[in-house]
C-alpha positions in Angstrom: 8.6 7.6 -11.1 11.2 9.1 -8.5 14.5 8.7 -11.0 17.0 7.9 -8.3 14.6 4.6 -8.0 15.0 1.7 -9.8 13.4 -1.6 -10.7 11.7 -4.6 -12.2 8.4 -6.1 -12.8 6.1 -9.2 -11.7 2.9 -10.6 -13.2 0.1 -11.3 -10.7 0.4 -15.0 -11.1 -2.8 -15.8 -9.1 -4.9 -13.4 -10.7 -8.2 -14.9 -12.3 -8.4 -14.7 -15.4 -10.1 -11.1 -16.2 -12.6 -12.8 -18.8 -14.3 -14.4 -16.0 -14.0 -11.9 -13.1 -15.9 -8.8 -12.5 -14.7 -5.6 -11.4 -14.8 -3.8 -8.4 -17.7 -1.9 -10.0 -19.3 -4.6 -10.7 -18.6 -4.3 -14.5 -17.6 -7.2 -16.4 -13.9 -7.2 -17.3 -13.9 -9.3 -20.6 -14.5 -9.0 -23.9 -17.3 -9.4 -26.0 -17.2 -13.0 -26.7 -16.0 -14.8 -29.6 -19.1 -14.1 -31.7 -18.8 -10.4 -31.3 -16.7 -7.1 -31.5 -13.9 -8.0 -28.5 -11.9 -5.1 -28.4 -13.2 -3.6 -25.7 -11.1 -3.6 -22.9 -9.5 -0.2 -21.9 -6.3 -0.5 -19.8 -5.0 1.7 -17.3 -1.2 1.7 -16.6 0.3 3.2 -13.7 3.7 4.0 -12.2 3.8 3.9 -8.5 6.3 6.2 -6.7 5.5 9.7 -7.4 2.5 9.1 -9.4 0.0 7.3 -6.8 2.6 7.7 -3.7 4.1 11.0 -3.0 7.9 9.5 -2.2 9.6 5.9 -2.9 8.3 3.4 -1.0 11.6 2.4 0.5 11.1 5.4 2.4 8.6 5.1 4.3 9.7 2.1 6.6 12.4 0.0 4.9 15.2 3.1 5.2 13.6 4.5 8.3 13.5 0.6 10.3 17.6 0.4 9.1 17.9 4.1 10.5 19.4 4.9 7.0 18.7 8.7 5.6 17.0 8.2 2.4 18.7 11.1 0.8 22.0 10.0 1.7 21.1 6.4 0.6 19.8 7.4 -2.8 22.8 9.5 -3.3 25.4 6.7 -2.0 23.5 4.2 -4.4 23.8 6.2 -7.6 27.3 7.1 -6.8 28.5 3.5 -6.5 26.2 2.5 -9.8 28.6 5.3 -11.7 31.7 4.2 -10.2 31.1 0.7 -10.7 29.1 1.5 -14.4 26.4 -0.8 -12.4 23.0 -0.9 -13.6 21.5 1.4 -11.2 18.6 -0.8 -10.0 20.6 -3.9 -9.5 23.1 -1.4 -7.8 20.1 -0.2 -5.3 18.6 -3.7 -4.5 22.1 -4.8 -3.8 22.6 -1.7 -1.2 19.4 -1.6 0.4 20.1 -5.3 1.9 23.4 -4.9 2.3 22.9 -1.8 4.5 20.4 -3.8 6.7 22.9 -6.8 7.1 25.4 -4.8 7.9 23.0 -3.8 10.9 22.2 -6.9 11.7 18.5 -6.7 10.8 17.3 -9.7 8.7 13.9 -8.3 6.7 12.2 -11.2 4.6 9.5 -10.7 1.9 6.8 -11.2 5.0 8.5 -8.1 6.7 8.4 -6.3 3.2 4.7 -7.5 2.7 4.3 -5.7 6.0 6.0 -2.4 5.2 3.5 -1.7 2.5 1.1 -0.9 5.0 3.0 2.1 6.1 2.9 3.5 2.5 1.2 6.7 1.6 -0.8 7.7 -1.2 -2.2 10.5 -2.8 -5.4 11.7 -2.0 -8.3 9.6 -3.5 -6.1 6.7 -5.0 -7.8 4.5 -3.2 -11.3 5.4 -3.7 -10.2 5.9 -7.8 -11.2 2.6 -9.3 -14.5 2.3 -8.1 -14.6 6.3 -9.2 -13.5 5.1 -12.6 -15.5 2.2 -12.9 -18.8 4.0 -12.6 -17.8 6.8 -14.9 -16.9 3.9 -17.6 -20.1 2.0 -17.0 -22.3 5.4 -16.6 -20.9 6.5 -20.0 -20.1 3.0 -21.8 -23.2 2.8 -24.7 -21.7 -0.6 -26.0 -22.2 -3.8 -23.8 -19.0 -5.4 -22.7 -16.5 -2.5 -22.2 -13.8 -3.4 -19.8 -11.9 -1.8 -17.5 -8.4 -2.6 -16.2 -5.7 -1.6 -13.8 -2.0 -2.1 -14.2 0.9 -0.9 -12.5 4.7 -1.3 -13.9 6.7 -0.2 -11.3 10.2 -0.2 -10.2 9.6 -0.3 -6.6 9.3 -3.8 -5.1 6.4 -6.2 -5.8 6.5 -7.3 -1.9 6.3 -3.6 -0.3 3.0 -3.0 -2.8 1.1 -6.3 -2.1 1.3 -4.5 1.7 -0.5 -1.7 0.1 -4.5 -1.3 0.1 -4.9 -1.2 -3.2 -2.7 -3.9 -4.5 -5.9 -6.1 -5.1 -7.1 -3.5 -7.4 -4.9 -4.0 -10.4 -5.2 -7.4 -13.1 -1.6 -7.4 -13.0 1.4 -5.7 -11.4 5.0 -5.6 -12.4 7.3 -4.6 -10.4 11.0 -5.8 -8.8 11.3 -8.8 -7.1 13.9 -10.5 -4.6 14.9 -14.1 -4.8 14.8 -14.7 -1.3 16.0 -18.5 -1.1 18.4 -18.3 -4.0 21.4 -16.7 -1.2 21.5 -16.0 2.5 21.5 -12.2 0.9 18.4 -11.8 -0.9 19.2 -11.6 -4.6 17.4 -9.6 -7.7 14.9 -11.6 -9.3 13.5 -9.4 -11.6 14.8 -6.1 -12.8 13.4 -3.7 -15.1 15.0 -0.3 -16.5 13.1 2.8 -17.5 13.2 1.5 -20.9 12.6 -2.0 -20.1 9.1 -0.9 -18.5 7.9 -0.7 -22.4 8.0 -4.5 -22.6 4.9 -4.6 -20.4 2.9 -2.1 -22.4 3.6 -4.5 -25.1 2.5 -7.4 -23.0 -0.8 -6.2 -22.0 -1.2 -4.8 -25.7 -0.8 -8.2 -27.0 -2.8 -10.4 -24.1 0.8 -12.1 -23.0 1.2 -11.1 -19.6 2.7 -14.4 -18.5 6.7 -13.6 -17.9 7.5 -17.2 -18.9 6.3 -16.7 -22.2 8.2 -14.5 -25.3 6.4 -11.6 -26.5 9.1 -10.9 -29.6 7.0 -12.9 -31.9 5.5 -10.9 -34.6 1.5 -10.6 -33.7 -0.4 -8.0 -36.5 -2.7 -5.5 -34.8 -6.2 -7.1 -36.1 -4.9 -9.8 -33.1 -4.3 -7.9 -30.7 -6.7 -7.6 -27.6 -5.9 -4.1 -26.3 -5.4 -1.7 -29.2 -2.7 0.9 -27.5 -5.6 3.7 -28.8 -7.7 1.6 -25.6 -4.7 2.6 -22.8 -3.5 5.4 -20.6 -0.4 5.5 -19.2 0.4 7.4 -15.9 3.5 8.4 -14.4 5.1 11.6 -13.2 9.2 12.3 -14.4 11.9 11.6 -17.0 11.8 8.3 -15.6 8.3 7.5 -17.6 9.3 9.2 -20.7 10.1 5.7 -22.8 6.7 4.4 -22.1 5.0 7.2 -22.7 7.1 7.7 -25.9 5.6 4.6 -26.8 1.9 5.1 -25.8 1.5 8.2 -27.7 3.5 6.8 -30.7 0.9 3.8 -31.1 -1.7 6.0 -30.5 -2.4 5.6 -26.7 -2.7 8.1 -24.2 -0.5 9.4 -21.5 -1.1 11.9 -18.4 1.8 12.9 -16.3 1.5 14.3 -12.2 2.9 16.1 -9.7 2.3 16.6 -6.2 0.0 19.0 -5.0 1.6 22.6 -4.5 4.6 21.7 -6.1 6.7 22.3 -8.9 5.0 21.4 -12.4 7.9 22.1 -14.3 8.8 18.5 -15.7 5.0 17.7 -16.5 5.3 20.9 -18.3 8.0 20.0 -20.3 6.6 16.5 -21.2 3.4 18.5 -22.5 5.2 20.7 -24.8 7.6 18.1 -26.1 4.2 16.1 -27.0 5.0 13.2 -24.6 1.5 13.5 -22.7 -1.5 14.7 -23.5 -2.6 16.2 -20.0 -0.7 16.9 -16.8 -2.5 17.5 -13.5 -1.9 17.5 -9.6 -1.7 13.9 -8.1 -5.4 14.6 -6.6 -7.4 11.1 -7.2 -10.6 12.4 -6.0 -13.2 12.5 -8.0 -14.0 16.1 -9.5 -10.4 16.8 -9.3 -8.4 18.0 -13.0 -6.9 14.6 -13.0 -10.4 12.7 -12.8 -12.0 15.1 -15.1 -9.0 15.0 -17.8 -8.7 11.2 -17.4 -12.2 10.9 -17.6 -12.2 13.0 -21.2 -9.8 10.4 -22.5 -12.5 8.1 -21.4 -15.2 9.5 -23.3 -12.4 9.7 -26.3 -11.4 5.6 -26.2 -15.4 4.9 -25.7 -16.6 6.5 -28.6 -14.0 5.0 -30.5 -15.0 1.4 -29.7 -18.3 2.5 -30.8 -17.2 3.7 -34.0 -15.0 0.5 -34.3 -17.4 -1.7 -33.0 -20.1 -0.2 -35.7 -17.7 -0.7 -38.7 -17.0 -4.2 -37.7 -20.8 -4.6 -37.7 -21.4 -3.0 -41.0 -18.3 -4.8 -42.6 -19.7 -8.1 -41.2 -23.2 -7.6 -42.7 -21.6 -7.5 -45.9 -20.2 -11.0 -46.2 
């Protein structure tokens, strides 16, 4: 994630329910029914700006249609969040509306729906899921693996339902306006850098409905999707909490960075033991980043065989 932007999260209320639904690859993306072995689902988590889009997503028709510089605009945002010892993200949902009002140009969640389409991504992001579908269903031995997609994000949920592969996650969280709560949209949701770890949580423990408390203590035998089952992706400073918290329960992490650019900070996150690869934001498949994601792959499916096997011999035994 881009650390001068901020953010919250949003569950995909109208998604079905991934026990009945197939994937895009036509795998299905449940467990293995009550009778047998059920963790099985592998999760993949994603940040959004800088890790499948090269730049925020503000930037690439919000700032531009309000004829606002985007550097300037980040920098006048984090400035006024200092002065005002304002969380940043509230500070930068407040701005970004206020600058267009103060233009005179009223943008409502349809316009931000719209935006998305003007998004870019990296190459091959698009064409990933089904890419990683077929490698999990080419190299799953054990009937019933799942895959998932998730993104936690601190862009804005309406600019990524615009986007082309919005339909390809179970769930996305990411900030939200409250369009009819003022005449000037108001924060709905907002999420820190931090606060993104309470969604790892979520879809660890199968409560991904926002209405309902996840503090509650629920031991590990009960949990769906064992953190060893996840990857996280992101690409700065910004995704350090969460991916403290992957690798700490014993899930995976992968950090990028554009294409020809600096690797510096992914470099840094591998020797401090944050991640356990780093690779260019290249989605296609053959890339470093398919092949390293796809040995973590291999790692979490023979894992649920072994699991899956002890459950079996443990259950012949009663």
């Amino acid at each position: 994630m881009v650390e001068r932007q901020p953010g919250a999260s949003r569950s995909r209320a109208s998604k079905p329910d991934a026990a009945e639904t197939e994937s895009h690859s036509g795998m299905r993306t449940g467990g293995a029914g009550k009778s047998g072995f059920e963790k099985k689902t592998i999760a993949l988590v994603y940040d959004f700006d800088g890790t499948l889009s090269p730049r925020p997503m503000q930037e690439y028709a919000f700032l531009p249609q309000i004829g606002i510089d985007a550097a300037d605009f980040w920098r006048e945002s984090n400035r006024i969040a200092r002065e005002q010892e304002a969380d940043p993200l509230i500070t930068y949902m407040h701005l970004l509306y206020k600058k267009a009002k103060d233009k005179g140009i009223r943008i409502d969640r349809d316009d931000l729906v719209a935006q998305g389409r003007q998004v870019e991504l990296f190459a091959g992001v698009v064409e990933w899921f089904d890419a990683i579908g077929e490698y999990v269903k080419l190299r799953s031995e054990s009937h019933g693996v799942a895959i998932r997609h998730y993104m936690i994000s601190s862009g804005l949920t309406e600019i990524i339902e615009g986007t082309p592969i919005y339909d390809r996650f179970h769930n996305v969280f990411a900030s939200e306006y409250w369009f009819e709560a003022y005449d000037l949209p108001y924060p709905k949701r907002v999420i820190t850098d931090t606060g993104k770890t309470q969604y790892l949580f979520r879809i660890n423990k199968g409560v991904e409905d926002l209405g309902r408390n996840i503090n509650q203590h629920m031991p590990e035998a009960e949990r769906p999707v064992p953190f060893s089952n996840m990857i996280y992706f992101g690409d700065g400073d910004t995704d350090v909490p969460s991916m403290a918290v992957m690798r700490k329960n014993g899930g995976h992490a992968i950090a990028v960075y554009p294409p020809g650019k600096s690797k510096h900070k992914c470099v840094d996150l591998f020797k401090a033991g944050r991640i356990d690869f780093f690779a260019p934001a290249d989605y296609r498949r053959g890339s470093d980043l398919f092949k390293r994601t796809c040995l973590l792959l291999d790692r979490i499916l023979a894992d649920i065989r072994v699991q899956e096997e002890t459950w079996r011999v443990a259950k012949s035994l009663k």
